[in-house]
LOVO-499619 format. One record per atom (N, C-alpha, C): residue number from 1; residue in one letter; atom name; x, y, z. Coordinates in nm, 2 decimals. Each point is the difference from the previous one (the first is absolute). Layout:
! residues N
   n res atom   east  north     up
 NUM   a   CA      X      Y      Z
...
This chain:
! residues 82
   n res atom   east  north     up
   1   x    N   0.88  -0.79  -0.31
   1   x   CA   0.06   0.13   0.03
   1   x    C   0.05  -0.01   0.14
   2   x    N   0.09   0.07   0.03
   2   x   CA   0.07  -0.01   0.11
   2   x    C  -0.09   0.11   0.08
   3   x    N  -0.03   0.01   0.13
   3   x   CA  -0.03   0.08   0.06
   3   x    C   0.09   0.15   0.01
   4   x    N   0.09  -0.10   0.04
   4   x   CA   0.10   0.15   0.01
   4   x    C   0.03   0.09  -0.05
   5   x    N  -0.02  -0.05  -0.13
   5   x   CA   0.02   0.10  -0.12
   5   x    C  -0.10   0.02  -0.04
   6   x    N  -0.15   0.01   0.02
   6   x   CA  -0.10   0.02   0.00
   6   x    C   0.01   0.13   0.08
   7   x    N   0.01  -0.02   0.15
   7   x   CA   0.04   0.09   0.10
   7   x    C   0.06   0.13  -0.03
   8   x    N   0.09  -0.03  -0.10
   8   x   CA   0.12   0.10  -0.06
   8   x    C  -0.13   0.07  -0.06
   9   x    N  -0.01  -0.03  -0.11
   9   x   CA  -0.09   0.05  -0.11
   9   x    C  -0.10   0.06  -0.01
  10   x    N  -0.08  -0.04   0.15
  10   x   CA  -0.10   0.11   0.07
  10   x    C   0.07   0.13   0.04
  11   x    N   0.12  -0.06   0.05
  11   x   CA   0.05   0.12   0.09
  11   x    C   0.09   0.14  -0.09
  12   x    N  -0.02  -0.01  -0.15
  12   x   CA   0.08   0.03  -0.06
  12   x    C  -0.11   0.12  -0.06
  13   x    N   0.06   0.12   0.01
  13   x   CA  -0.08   0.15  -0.03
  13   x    C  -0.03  -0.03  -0.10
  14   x    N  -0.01  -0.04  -0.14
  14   x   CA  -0.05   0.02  -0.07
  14   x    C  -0.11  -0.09  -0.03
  15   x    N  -0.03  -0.10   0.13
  15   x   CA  -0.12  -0.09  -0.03
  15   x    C  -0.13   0.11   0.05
  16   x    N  -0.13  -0.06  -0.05
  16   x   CA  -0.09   0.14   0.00
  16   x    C  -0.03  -0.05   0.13
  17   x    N  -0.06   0.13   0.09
  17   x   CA  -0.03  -0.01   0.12
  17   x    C  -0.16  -0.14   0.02
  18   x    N  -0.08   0.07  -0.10
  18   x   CA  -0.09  -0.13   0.00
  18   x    C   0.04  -0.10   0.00
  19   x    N   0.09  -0.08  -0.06
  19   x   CA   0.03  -0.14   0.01
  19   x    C   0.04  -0.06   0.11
  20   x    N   0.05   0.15   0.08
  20   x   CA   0.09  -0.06   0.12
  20   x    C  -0.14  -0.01   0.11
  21   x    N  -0.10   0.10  -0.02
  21   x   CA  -0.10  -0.03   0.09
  21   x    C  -0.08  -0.10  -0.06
  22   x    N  -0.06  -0.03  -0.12
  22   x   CA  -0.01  -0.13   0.01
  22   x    C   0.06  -0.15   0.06
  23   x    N   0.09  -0.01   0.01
  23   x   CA   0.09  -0.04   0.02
  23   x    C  -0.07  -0.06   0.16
  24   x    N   0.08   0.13   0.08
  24   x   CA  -0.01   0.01   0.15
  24   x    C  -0.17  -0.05   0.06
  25   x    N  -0.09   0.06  -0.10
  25   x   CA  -0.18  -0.08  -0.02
  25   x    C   0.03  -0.09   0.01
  26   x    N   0.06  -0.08  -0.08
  26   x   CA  -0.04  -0.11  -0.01
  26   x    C   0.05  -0.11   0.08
  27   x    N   0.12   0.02   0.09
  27   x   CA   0.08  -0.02   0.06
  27   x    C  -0.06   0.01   0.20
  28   x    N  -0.05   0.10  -0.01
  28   x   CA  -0.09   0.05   0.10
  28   x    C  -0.10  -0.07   0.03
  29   x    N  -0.08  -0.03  -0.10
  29   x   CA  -0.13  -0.07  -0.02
  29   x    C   0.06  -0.18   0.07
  30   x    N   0.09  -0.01  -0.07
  30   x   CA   0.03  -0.17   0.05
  30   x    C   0.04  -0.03   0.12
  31   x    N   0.08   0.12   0.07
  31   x   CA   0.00  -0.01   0.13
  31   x    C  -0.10   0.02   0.10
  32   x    N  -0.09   0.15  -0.03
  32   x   CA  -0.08   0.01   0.13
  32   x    C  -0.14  -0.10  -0.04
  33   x    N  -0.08  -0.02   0.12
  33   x   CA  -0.07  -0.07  -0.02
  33   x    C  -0.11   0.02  -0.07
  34   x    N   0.02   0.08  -0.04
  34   x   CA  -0.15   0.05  -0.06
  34   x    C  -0.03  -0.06  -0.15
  35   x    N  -0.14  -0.07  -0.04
  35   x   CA  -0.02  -0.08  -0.14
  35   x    C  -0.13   0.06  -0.03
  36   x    N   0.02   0.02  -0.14
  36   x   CA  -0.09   0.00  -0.10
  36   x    C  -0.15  -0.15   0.01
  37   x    N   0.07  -0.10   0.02
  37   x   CA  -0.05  -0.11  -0.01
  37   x    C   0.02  -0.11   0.11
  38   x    N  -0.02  -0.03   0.10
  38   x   CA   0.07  -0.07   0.14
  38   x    C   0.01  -0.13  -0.04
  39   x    N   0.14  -0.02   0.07
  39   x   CA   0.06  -0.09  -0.01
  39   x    C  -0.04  -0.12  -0.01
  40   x    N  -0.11  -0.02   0.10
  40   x   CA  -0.06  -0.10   0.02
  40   x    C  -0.09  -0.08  -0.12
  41   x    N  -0.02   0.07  -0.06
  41   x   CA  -0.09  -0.05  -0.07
  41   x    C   0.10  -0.06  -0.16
  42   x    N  -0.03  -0.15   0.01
  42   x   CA   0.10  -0.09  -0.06
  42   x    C   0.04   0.11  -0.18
  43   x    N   0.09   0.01  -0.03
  43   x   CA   0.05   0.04  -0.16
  43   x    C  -0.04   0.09   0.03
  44   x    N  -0.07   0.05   0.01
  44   x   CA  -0.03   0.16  -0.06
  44   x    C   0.08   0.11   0.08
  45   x    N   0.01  -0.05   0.14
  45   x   CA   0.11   0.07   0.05
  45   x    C   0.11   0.02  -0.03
  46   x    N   0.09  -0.11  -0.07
  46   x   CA   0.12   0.01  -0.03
  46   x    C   0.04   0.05  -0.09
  47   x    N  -0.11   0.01  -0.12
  47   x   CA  -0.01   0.06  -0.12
  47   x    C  -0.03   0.14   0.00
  48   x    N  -0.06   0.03   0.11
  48   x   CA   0.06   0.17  -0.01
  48   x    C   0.04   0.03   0.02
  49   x    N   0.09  -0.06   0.10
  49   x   CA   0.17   0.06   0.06
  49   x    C   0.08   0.01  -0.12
  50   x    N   0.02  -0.17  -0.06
  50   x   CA   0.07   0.02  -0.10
  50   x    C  -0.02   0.08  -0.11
  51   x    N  -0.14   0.06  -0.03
  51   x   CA  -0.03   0.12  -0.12
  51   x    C   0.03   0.13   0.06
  52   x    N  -0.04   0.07   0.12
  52   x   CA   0.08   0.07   0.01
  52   x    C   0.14   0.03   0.06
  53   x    N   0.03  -0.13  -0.02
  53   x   CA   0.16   0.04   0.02
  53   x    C   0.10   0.02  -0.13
  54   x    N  -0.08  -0.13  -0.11
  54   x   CA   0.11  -0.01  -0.11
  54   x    C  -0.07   0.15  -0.12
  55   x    N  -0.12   0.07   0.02
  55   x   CA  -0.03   0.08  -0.06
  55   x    C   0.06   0.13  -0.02
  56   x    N   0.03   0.05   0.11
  56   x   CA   0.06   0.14   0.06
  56   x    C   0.14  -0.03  -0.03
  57   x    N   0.05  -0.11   0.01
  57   x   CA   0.15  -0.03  -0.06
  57   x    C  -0.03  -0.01  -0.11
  58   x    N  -0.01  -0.01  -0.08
  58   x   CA  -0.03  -0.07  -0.18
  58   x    C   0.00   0.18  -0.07
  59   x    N  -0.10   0.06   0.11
  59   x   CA   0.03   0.16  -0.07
  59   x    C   0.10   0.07   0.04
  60   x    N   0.08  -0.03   0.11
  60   x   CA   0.08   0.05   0.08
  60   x    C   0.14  -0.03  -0.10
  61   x    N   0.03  -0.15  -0.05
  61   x   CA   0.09  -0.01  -0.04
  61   x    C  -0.01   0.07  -0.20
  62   x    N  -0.14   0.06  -0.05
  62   x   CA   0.01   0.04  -0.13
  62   x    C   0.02   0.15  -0.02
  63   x    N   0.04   0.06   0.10
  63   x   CA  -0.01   0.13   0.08
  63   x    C   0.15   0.06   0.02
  64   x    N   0.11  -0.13   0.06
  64   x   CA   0.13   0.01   0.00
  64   x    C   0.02   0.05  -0.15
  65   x    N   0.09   0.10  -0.02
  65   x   CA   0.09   0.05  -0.13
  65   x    C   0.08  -0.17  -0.02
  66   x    N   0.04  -0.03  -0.12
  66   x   CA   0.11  -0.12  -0.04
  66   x    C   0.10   0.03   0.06
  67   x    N   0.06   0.12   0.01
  67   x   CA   0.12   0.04   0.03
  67   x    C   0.01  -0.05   0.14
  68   x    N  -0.09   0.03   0.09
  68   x   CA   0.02  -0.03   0.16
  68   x    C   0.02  -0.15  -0.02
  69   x    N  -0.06  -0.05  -0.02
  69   x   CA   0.02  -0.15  -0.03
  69   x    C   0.20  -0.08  -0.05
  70   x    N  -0.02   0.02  -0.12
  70   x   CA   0.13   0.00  -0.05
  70   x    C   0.07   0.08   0.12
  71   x    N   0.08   0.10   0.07
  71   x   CA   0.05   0.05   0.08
  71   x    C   0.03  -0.08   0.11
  72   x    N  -0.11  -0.08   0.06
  72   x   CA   0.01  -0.06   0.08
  72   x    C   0.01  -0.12  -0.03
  73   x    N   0.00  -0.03  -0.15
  73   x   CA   0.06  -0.20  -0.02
  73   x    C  -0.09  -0.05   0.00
  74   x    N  -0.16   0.00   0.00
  74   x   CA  -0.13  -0.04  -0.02
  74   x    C  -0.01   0.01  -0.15
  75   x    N  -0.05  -0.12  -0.03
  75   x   CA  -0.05   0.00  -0.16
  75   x    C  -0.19   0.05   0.02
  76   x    N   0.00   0.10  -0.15
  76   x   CA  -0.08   0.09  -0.03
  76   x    C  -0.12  -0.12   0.00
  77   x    N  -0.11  -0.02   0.07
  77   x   CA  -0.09  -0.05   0.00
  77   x    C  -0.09   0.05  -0.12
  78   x    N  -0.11  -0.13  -0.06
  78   x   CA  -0.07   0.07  -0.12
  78   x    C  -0.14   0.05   0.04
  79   x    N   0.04   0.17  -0.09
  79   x   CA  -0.11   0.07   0.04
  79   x    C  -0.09  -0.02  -0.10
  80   x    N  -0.08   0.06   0.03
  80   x   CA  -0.17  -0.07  -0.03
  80   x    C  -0.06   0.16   0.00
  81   x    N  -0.06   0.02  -0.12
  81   x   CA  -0.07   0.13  -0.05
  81   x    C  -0.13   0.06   0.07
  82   x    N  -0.04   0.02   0.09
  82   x   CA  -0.14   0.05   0.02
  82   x    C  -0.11   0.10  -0.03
């Protein structure tokens, strides 16, 4: 997926506000320093970064309407029933 049109797709009113704050979580989390699990400590650190990072996206992108997607030239990712 391209970012940019990722970018778009967040930015687009009819994506729900939660996704976009998910989103911004999870995004926030990777930058400031602050960890669930410190770095230091071999695997386990990295593996939380990367669960909460690809998590909050995974719901963020089942959240988008299709339509925002298609609109912006992104193919409809497969959603998954919860």
């Amino acid at each position: 997926m391209c970012p940019g049109k990722m970018y778009v797709a967040f930015r687009d009113p009819r994506t729900p506000i939660v996704a976009r704050v998910l989103a911004v979580a999870a995004i926030a989390y990777a930058v400031l320093p602050l960890d669930i699990a410190w770095d230091i400590i071999p695997i386990v650190g990295q593996i939380d970064d990367v669960m909460i990072l690809l998590t909050p996206f995974s719901f963020s992108m089942n959240m988008i309407p299709e339509e925002v997607f298609k609109s912006v030239g992104l193919d409809v990712p497969l959603r998954r029933e919860v």
